[in-house]
C-alpha positions as CSV (number, residue, x, y, z in Angstrom):
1,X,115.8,89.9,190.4
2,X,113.9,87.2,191.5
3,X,112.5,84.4,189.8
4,X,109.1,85.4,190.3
5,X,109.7,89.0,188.7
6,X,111.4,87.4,185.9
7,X,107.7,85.4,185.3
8,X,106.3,88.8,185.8
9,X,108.0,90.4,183.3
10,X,108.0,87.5,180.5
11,X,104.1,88.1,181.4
12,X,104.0,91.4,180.7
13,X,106.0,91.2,177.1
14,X,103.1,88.1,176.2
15,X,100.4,90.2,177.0
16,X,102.2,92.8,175.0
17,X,102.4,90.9,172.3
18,X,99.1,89.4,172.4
19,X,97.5,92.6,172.4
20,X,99.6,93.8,169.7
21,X,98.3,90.7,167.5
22,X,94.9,91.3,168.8
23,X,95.2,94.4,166.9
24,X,96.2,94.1,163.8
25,X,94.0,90.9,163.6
26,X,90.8,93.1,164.0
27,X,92.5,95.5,161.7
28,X,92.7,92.6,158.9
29,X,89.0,91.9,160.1
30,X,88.0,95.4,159.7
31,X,89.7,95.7,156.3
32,X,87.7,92.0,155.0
33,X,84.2,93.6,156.5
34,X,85.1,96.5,154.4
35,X,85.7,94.8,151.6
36,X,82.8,92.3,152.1
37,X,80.5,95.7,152.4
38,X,82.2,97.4,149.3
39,X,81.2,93.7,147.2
40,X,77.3,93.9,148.7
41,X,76.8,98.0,147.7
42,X,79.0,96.2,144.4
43,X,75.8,93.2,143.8
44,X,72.7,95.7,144.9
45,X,73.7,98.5,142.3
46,X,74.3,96.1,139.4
47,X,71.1,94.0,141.1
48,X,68.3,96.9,141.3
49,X,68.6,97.7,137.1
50,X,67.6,94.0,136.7
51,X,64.7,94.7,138.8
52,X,63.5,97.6,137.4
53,X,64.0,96.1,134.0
54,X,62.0,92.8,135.3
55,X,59.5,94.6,137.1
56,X,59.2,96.4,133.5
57,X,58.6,93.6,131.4
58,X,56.3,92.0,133.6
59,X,54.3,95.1,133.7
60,X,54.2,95.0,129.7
61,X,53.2,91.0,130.1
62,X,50.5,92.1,132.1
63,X,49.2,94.3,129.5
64,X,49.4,91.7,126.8
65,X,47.6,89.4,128.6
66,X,45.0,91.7,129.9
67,X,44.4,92.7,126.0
68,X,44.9,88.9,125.1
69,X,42.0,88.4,127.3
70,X,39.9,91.0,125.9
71,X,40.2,90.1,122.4
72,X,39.2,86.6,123.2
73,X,36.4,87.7,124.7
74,X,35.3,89.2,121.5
75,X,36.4,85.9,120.0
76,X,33.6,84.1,122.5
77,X,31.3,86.7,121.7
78,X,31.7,86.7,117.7
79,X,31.5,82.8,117.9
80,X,28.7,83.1,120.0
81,X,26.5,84.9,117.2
82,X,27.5,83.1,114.5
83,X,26.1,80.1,117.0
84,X,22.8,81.7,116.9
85,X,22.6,82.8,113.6
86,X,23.7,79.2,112.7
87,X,20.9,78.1,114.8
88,X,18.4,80.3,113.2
89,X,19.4,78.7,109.9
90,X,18.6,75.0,111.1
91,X,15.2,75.8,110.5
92,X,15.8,75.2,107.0
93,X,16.0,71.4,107.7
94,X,12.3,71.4,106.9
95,X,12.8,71.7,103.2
96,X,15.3,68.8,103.0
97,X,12.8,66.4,104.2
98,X,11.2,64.5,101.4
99,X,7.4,65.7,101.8
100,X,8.6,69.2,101.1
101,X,8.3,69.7,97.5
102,X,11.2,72.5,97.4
103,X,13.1,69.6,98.2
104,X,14.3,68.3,94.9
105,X,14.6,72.3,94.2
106,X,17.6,72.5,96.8
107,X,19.4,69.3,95.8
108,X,18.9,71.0,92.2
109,X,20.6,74.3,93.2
110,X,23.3,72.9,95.1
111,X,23.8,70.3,92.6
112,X,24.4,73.5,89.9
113,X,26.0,75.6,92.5
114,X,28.9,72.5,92.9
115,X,29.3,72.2,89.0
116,X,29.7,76.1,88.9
117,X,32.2,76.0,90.9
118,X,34.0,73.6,89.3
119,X,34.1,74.8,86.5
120,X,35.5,77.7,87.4
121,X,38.3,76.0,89.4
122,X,39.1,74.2,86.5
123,X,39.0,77.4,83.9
124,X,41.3,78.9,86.4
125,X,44.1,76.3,86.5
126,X,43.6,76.2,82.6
């Protein structure tokens, strides 16, 4: 045996080897992808409840707000004709002026209206 069959033969039993540990390195590779793949299908299945749930909710917040929005517009509205009926009323600011001689009439009707109502509050807390 010569020396270079000897080389030739250590050779041999390293590449041997080396494929050998190739092997069962992609096999522990394989086995990590695996597991990696089993943890992902894990995190979507627990992850797609939580979206339906959110996607639920802001469904409902939609609806809230969308009725939120309606009822404020029948706020604006309400406010709105109480505006113009206010309005019509300021026409009445004719017979506070002093050459209207309802004037002192008013003053005199408020003026009892007030004590009225004092004198209720007061026979009520009595």
């Amino acid at each position: 045996m010569t020396l270079i069959e000897g080389f030739l033969i250590l050779l041999i039993l390293s590449a041997s080897v080396l494929c050998i540990y190739l092997i069962i390195t992609l096999k522990k590779i394989i086995h990590e992808a695996e597991a990696i793949r089993k943890d992902v299908h894990n995190l979507v299945e627990k992850t797609l409840p939580v979206l339906d749930s959110f996607n639920e909710i802001s469904q409902r917040a939609n609806r809230v707000v969308s009725e939120v929005e309606n009822y404020w517009d029948e706020i604006d509205l309400s406010i709105k004709n109480l505006k113009n009926k206010v309005s019509d009323f300021t026409s009445f600011k004719t017979f506070r002026n002093e050459d209207n001689p309802a004037g002192n009439l008013i003053m005199n009707l408020r003026a009892f209206i007030k004590g009225l109502y004092t004198f209720w509050q007061t026979y009520k807390h009595n």
